[in-house]
N, C-alpha and C positions, 0 to 999 in steps of 0.2 A: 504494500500500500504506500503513496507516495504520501511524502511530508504535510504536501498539503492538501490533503484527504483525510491522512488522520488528525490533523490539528481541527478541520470544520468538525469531526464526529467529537470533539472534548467539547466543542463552544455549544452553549446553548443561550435561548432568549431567558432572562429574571425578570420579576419585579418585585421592585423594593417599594414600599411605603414608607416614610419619613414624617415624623409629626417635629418641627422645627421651630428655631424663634424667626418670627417673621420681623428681620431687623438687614438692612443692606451689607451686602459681602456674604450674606450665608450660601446663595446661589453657585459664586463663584467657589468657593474653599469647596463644598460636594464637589462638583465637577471635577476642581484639582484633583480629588482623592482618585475620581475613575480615569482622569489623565492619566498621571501618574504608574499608575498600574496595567496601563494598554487597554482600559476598558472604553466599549464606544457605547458610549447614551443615544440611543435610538429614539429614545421619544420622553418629554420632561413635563409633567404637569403639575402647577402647583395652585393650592388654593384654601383659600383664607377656613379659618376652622372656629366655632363656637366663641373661642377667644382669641379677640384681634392680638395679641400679643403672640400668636402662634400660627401656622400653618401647615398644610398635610402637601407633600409630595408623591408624586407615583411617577418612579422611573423604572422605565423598561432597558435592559444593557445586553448586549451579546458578548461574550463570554465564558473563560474557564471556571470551573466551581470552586476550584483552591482559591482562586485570584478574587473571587466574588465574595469567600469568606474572610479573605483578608480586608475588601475595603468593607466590610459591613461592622468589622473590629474598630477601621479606621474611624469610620463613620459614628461609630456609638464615642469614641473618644471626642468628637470635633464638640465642642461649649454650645455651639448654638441647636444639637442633635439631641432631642429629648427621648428620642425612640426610632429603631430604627426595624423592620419587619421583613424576612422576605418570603412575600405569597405567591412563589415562583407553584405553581401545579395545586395549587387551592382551590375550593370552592371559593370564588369570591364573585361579587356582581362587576361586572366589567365592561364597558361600553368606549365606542372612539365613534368620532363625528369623520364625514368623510366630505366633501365637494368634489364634485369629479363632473369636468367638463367636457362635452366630446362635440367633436364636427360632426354636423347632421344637417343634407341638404332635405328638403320638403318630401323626395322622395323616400327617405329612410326615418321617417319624423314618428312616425306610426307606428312601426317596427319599435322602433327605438323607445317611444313611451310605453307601449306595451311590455317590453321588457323590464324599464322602472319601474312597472306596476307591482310585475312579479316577483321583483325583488325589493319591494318596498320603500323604493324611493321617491323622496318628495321632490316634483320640478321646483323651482325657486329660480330661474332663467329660461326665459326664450329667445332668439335673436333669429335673423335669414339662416344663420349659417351655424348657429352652435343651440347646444340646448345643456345647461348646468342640473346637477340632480345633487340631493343632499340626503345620504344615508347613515343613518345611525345603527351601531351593532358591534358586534366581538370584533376583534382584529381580523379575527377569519374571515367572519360577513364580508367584511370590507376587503379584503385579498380577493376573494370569489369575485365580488362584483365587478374590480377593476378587470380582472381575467376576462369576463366575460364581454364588456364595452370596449375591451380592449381592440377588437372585431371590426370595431364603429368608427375608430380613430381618439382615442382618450389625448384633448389639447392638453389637460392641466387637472392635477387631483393633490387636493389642500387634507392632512389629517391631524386630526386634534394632537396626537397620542391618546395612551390607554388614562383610562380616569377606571378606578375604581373603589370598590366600597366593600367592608368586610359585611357576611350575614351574619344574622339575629343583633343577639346584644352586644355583639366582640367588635372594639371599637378598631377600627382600618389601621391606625398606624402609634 
C-alpha cells in the first residue's frame, strides 16, 4: 500500500464542541493549536450560549486520532476553554445550511425544480439563467445533493458548516 493510501485510511473527519469565553483572541489561539499540529478545520461554527460571557463552538477537522487527542489536551489547557467534547460518531442533532447555485436555461427549469422538490429544497432565486436552492440537513444530505445538480452545472455552493446540539438533557459542549 503506498504512503499515501495508508496515511488517508489513519485520517478521519471529528467534531469537537467547545463551550468558550467569548472575549477577542480566543478564535485565533484554537486555530493555532490545530495549526500547529497539521490539523485542517474544515468547517468553524460558533455561537453565543445562554451566557453572553460564553460561547459554544462546533469544529469539524480531518485528521489523525493521536494528533486529535493531543490538541483536545491542548485545548482543555488554553484559559479561555471551559470545556472541551468530542462527539466524533454520536448521536447528536446535527444540521448544515447549504446555497447551491446552478445554471438553468428555461428549458431545464422544470427538470430542475422538480428535482429540489425531491430533495427538499427551498428556491430563494430565480434569474434567465440561474436558479439558487437553499437546503438544510446532515453533511450527507448536502454531499448527495451537490452530486446530484452536479448534472445541471452547480455555479456556486455556500455551506454553513456543521452546527450541532447534544440530545435530551446532556448539554453540547
Amino acid at each position: 500500500m503506498s504512503s499515501a493510501v495508508q496515511q488517508n485510511t489513519l485520517y478521519k473527519k471529528h467534531t469537537l464542541s467547545l463551550f468558550v469565553a467569548n472575549k477577542p483572541g480566543v478564535l485565533i489561539r484554537i486555530s493555532l493549536v490545530f495549526s500547529r499540529r497539521g490539523y485542517n478545520i474544515e468547517s468553524l461554527v460558533v455561537s453565543p450560549s445562554n451566557n453572553p460571557e460564553y460561547s459554544t463552538m462546533n469544529i469539524t477537522a480531518s485528521g489523525d486520532d493521536k494528533v486529535l487527542d493531543q490538541i483536545i489536551k491542548q485545548l482543555a489547557k488554553l484559559v479561555d476553554v471551559v470545556h472541551v467534547s468530542d462527539r466524533t460518531g454520536e448521536d447528536v442533532i446535527q444540521r448544515e445550511l447549504a446555497l447551491i447555485k446552478l445554471h438553468c436555461d428555461a428549458q431545464q427549469r422544470s427538470n430542475v425544480l422538480q428535482l429540489a422538490h425531491a430533495l427538499k429544497c427551498d428556491t430563494v432565486d430565480v434569474s434567465e439563467e440561474t436558479i439558487t436552492f437553499e437546503l438544510t440537513g446532515t453533511s450527507e444530505d448536502l454531499d448527495n445533493a451537490g452530486r446530484v445538480f452536479d448534472a445541471y452545472g452547480v455555479q456556486e455552493v455556500m455551506r454553513t458548516g456543521k452546527v450541532l446540539m447534544a440530545r435530551g438533557n446532556t448539554l453540547t459542549a
